[in-house]
BAFI-3210 file (N, C-alpha, C; in Angstrom, 3 decimals, decimal comma, padded with zeros to 6 digits):
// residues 186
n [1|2|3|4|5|6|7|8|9|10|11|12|13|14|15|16|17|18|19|20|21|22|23|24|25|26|27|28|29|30|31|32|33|34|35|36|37|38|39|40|41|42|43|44|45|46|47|48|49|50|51|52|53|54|55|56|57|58|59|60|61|62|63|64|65|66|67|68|69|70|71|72|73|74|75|76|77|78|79|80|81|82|83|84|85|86|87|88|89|90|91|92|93|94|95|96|97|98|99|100|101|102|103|104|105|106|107|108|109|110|111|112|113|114|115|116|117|118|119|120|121|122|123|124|125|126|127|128|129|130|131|132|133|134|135|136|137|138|139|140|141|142|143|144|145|146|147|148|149|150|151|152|153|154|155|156|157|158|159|160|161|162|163|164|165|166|167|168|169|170|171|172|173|174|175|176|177|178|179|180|181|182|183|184|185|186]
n.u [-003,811|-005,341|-007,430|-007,862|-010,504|-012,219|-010,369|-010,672|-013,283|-013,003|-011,804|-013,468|-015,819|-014,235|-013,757|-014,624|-018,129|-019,909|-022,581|-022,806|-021,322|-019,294|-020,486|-019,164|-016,262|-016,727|-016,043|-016,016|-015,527|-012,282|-012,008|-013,086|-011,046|-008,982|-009,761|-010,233|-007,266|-006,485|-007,456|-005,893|-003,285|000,023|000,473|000,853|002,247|002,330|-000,530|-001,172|000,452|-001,592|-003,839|-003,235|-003,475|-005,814|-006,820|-005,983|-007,631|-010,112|-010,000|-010,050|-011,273|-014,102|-013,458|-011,470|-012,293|-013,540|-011,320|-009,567|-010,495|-010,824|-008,330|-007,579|-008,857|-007,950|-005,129|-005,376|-006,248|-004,472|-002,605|-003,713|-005,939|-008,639|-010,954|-010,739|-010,617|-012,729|-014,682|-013,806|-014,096|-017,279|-017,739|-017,025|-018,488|-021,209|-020,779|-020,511|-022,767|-022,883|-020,221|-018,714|-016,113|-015,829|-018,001|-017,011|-014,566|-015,503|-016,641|-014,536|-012,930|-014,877|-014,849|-012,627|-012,523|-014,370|-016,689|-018,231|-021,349|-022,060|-020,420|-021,476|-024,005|-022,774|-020,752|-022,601|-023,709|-021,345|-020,975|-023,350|-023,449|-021,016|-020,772|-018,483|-016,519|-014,082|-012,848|-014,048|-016,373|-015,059|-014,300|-017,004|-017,404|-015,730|-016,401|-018,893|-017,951|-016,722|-018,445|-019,672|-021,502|-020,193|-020,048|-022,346|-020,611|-018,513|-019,224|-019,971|-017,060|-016,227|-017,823|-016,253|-013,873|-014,099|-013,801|-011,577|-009,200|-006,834|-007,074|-006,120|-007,646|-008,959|-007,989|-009,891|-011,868|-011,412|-012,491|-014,111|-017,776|-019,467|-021,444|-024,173|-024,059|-021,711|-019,176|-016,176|-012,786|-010,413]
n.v [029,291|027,866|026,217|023,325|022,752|025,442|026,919|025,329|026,637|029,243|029,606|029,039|031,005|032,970|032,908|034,287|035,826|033,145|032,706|030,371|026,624|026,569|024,280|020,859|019,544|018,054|015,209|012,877|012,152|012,180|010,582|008,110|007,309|007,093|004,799|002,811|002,699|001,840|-000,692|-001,650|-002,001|-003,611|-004,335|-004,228|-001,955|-000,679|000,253|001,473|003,945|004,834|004,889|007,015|008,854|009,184|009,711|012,468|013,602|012,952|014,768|016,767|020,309|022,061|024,690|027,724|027,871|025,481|023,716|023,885|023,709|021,094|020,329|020,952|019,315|016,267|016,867|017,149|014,800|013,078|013,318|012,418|014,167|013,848|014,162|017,035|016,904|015,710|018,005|019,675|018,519|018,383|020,700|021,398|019,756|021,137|023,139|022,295|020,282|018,573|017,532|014,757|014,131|015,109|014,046|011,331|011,659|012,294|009,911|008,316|009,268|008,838|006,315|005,327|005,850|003,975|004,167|002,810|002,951|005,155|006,349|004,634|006,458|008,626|007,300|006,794|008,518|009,455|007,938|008,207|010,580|010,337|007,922|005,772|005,987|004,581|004,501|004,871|002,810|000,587|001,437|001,284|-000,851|-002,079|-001,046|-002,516|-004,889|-004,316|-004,284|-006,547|-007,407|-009,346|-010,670|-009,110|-006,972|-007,840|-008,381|-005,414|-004,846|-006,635|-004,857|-003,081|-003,937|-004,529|-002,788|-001,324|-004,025|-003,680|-003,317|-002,973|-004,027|-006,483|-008,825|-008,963|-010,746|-013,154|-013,302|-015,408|-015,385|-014,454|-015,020|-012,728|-009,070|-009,142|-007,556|-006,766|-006,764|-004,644]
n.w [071,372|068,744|067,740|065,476|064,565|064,609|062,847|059,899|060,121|060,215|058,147|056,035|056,949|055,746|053,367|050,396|049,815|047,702|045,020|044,834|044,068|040,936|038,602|038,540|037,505|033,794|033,747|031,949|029,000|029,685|031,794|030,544|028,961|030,727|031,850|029,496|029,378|031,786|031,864|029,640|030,520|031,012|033,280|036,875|038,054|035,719|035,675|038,278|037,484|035,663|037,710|039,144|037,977|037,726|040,152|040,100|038,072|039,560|041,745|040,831|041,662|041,496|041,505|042,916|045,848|046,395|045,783|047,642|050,047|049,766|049,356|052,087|053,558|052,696|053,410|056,457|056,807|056,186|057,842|060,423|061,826|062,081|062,426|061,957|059,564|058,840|059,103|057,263|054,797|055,373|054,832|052,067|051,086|051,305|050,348|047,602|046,532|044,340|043,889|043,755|044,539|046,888|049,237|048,655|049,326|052,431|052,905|053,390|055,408|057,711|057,284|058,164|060,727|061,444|061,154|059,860|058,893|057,981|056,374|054,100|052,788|051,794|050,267|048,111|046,981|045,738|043,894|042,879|041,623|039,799|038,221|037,364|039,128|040,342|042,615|044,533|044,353|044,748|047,450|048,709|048,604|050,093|052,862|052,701|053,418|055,934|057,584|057,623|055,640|053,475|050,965|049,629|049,498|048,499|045,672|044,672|044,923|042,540|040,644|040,683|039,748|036,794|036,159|036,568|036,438|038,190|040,459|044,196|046,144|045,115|046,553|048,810|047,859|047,972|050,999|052,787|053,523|056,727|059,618|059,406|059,560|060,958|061,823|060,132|061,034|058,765]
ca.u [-003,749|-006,686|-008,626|-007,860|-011,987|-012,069|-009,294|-011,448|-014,783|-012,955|-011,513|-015,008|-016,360|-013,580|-014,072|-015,623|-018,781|-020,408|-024,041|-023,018|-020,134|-019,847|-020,863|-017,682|-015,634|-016,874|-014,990|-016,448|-014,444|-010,874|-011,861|-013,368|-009,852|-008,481|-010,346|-009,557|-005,864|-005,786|-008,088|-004,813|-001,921|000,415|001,559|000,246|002,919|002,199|-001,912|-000,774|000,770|-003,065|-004,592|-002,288|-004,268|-007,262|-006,815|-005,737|-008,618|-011,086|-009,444|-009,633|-011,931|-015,119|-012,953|-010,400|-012,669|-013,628|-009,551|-009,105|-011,545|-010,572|-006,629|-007,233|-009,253|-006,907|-003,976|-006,027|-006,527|-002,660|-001,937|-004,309|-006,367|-010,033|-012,402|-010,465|-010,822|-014,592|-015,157|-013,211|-015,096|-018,159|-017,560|-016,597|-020,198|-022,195|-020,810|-020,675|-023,496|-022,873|-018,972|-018,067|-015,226|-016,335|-019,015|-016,089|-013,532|-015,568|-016,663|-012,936|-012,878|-016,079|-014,304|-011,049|-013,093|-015,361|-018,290|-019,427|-022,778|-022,066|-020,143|-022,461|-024,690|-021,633|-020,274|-023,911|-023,496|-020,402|-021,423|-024,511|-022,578|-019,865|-020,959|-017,464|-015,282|-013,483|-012,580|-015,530|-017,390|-014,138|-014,857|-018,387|-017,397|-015,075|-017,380|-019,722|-017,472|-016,122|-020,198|-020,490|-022,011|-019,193|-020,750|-022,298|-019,444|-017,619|-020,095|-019,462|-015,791|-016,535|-018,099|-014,780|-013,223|-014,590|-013,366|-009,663|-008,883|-005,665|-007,132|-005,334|-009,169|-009,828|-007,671|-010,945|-012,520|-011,230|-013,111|-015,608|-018,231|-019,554|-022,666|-024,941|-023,848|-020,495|-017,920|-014,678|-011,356|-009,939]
ca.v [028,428|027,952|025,024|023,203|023,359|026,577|027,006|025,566|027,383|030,402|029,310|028,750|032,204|034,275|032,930|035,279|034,942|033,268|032,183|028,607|026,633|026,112|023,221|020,183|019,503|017,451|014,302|011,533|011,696|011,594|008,878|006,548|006,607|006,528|003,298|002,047|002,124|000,910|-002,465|-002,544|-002,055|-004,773|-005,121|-003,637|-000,695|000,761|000,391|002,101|004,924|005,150|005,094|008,001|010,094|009,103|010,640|013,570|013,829|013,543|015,560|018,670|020,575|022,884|026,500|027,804|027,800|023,663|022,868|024,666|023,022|019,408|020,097|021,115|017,918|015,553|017,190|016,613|012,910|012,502|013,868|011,638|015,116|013,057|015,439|018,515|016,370|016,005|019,224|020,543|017,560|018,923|022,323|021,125|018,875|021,845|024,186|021,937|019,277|018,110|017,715|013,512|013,549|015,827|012,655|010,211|011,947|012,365|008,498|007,953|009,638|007,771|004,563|005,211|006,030|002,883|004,665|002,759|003,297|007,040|006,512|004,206|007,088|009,363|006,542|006,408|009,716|009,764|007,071|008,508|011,734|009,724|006,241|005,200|006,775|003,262|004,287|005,261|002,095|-000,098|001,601|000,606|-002,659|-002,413|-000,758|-003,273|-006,004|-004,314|-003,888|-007,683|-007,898|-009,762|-011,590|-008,287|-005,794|-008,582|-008,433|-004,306|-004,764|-006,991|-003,385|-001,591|-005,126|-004,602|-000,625|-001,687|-004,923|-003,849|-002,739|-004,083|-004,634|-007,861|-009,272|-009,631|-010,921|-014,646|-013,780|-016,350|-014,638|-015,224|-014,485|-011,220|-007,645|-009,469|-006,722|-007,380|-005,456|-004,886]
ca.w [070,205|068,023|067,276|064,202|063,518|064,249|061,842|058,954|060,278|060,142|056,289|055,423|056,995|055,524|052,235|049,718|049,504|046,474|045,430|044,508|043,532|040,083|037,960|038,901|035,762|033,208|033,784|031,596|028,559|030,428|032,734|029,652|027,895|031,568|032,333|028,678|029,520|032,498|031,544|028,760|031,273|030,776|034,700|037,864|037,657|034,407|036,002|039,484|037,248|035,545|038,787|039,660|036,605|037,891|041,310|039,312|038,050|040,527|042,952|040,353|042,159|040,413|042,092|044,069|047,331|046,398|045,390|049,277|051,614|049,511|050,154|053,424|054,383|052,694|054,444|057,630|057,127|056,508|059,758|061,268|062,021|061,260|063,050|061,239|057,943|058,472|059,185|055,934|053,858|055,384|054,067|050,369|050,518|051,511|049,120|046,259|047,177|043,315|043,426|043,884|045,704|048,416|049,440|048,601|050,421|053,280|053,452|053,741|056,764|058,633|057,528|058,848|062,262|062,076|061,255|058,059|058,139|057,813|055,247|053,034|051,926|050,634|048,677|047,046|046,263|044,679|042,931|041,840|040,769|038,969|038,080|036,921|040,183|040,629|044,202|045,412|044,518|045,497|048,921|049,245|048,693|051,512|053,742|053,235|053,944|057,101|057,758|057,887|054,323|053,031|049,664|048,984|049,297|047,269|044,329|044,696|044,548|041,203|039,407|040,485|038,827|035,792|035,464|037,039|036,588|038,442|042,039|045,633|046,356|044,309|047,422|049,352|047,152|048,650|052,304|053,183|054,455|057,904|059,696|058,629|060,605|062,015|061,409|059,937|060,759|057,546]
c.u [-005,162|-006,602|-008,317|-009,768|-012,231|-011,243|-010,326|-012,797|-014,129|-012,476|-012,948|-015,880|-015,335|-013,754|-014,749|-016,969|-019,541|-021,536|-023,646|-021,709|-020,559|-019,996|-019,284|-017,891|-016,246|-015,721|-014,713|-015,633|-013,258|-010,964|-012,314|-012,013|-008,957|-008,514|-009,851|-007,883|-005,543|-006,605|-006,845|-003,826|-001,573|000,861|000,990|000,946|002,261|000,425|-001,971|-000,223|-001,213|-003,834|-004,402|-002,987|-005,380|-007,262|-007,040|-007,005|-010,107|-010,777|-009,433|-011,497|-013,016|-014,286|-011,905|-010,924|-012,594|-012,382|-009,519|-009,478|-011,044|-008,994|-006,873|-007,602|-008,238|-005,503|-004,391|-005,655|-005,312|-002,065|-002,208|-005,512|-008,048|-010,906|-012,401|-010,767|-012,630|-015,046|-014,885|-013,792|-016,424|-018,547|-017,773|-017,908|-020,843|-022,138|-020,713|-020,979|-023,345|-021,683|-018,826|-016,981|-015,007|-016,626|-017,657|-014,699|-013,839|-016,135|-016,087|-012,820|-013,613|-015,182|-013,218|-011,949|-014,071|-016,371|-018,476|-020,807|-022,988|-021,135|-020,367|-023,003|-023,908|-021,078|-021,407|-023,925|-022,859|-020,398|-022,502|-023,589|-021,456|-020,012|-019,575|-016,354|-015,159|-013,251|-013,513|-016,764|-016,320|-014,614|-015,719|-018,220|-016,630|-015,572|-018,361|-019,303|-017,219|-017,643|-020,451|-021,190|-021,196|-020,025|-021,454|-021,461|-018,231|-018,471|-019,833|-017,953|-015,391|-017,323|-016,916|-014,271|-013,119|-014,360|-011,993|-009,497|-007,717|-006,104|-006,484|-006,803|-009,509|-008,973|-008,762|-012,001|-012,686|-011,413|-014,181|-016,214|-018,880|-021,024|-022,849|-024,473|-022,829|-019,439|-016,814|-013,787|-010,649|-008,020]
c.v [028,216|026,656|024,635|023,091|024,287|026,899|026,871|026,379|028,961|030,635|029,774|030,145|033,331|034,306|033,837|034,204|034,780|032,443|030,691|028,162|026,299|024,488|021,907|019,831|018,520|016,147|012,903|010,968|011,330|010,291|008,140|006,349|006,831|005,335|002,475|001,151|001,659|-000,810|-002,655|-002,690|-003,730|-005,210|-004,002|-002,101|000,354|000,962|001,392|003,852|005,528|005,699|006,466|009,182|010,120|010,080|012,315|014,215|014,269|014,405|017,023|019,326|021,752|024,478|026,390|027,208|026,382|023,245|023,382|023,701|021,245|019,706|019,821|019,688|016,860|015,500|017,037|015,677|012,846|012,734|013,507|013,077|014,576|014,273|017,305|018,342|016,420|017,107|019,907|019,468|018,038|020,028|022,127|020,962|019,778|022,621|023,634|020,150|018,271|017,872|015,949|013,523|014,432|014,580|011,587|010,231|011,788|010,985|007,909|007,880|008,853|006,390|004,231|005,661|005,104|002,995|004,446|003,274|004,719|007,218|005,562|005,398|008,438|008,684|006,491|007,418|010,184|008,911|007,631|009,521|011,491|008,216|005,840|005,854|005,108|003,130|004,182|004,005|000,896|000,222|001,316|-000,239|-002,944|-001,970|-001,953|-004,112|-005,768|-004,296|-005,706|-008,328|-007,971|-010,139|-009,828|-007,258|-006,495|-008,497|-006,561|-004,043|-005,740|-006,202|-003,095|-002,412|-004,932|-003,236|-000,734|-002,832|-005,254|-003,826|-003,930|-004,284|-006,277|-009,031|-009,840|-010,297|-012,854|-014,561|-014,466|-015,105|-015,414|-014,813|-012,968|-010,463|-008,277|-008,421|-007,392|-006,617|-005,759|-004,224]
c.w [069,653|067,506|066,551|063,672|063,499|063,403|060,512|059,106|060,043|058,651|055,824|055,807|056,133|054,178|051,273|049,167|048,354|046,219|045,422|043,824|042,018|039,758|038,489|037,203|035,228|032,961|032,518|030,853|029,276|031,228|031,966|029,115|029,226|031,919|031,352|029,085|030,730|032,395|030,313|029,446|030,747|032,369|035,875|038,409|036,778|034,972|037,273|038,724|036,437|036,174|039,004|039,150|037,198|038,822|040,924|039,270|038,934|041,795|042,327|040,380|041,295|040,717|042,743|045,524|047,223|046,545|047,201|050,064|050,813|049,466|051,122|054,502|053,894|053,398|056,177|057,872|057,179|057,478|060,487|062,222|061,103|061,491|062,271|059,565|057,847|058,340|057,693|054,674|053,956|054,529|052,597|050,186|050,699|050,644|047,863|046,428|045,760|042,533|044,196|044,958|047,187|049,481|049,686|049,732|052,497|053,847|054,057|055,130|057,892|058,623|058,278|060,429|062,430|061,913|059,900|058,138|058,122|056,504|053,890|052,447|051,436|050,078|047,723|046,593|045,772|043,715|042,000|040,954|039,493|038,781|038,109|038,113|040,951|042,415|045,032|045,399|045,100|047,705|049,768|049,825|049,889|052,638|053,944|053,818|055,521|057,937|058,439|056,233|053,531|051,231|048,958|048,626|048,243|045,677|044,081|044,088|042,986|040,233|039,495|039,655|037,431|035,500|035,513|037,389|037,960|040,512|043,183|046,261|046,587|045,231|048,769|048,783|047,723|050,035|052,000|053,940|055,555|058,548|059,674|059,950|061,534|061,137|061,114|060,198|059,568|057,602]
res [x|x|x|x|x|x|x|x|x|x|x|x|x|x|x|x|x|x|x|x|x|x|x|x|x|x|x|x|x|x|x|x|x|x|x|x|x|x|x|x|x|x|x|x|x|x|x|x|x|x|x|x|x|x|x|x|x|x|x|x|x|x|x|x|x|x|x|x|x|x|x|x|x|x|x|x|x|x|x|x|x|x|x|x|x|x|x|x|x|x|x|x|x|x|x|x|x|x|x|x|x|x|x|x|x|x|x|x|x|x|x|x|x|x|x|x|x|x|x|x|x|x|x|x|x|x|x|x|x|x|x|x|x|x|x|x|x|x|x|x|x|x|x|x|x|x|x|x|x|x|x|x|x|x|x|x|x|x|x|x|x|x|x|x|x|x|x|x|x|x|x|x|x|x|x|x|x|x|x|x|x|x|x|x|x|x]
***
């Protein structure tokens, strides 16, 4: 039986090979008159179907090889397959060090294993890459909180606020915070 990292290491060697991925899609327009409509939603439905676009969006990868290695890690994580998800997040970030939800995706992963402070500086980088990627700065904010830096990861989750009024986020928003570098389980 073979490995599921060997599995993606051997994806990732068989791949053809190419100098660089290209450029990731030009997102900006679609997500400003994404963001528009969901700050108009009338009800947390018709905003959840918005959201839904959004994903869309950032999940549409710069190539075939990028759309590959970011299935393959998402289909990972849903399987509870973390270590096969990092590895195939890894891959995406190396070959397209300038693609957002590579970084974002692979934060995911650290957080769901406890390891915020590994996945602080790929939310900063999908942030940088995509100022306006609602999830990705929602996430921070919940990283930080689970970090201990409650008051700041709440001031974080008040940018995503202000892009999606609608997010299941703005639910922490009513923790007290407690003393500095006390983890929270979220």
């Amino acid at each position: 039986m073979i490995r599921p990292l060997l599995v993606t290491a051997l994806i990732v060697l068989a791949a053809p090979a190419r100098a660089a991925c290209p450029p990731a899609p030009e997102i900006a327009p679609r997500m400003d008159a994404l963001l528009a409509e969901v700050q108009a939603a009338p009800d947390e439905g018709a905003a959840r179907a918005v959201s839904a676009r959004m994903w869309a969006v950032w999940t549409d990868a710069p190539d075939s090889r990028a759309q590959e290695l970011l299935d393959e890690g998402m289909q990972r994580r849903a399987a509870f397959d973390l270590a096969g998800a990092r590895t195939a997040f890894d891959a995406l970030v190396a070959y397209c060090p300038d693609y957002a939800e590579g970084y974002n995706q692979r934060a995911f992963v650290n957080f769901i294993l406890g390891e915020h402070a590994a996945a602080l500086p790929d939310l900063d980088r999908a942030i940088a890459l995509s100022p306006r990627h609602v999830a990705a700065i929602a996430g921070k904010g919940l990283t930080l909180i689970s970090m201990g830096r409650v008051s700041e990861g709440q001031d974080v989750i008040r940018e995503a606020l202000a892009l999606n009024p609608w997010l299941s986020e703005r639910r922490f928003l009513d923790i007290a915070p407690g003393p500095a570098g006390d983890e929270i389980e979220l």
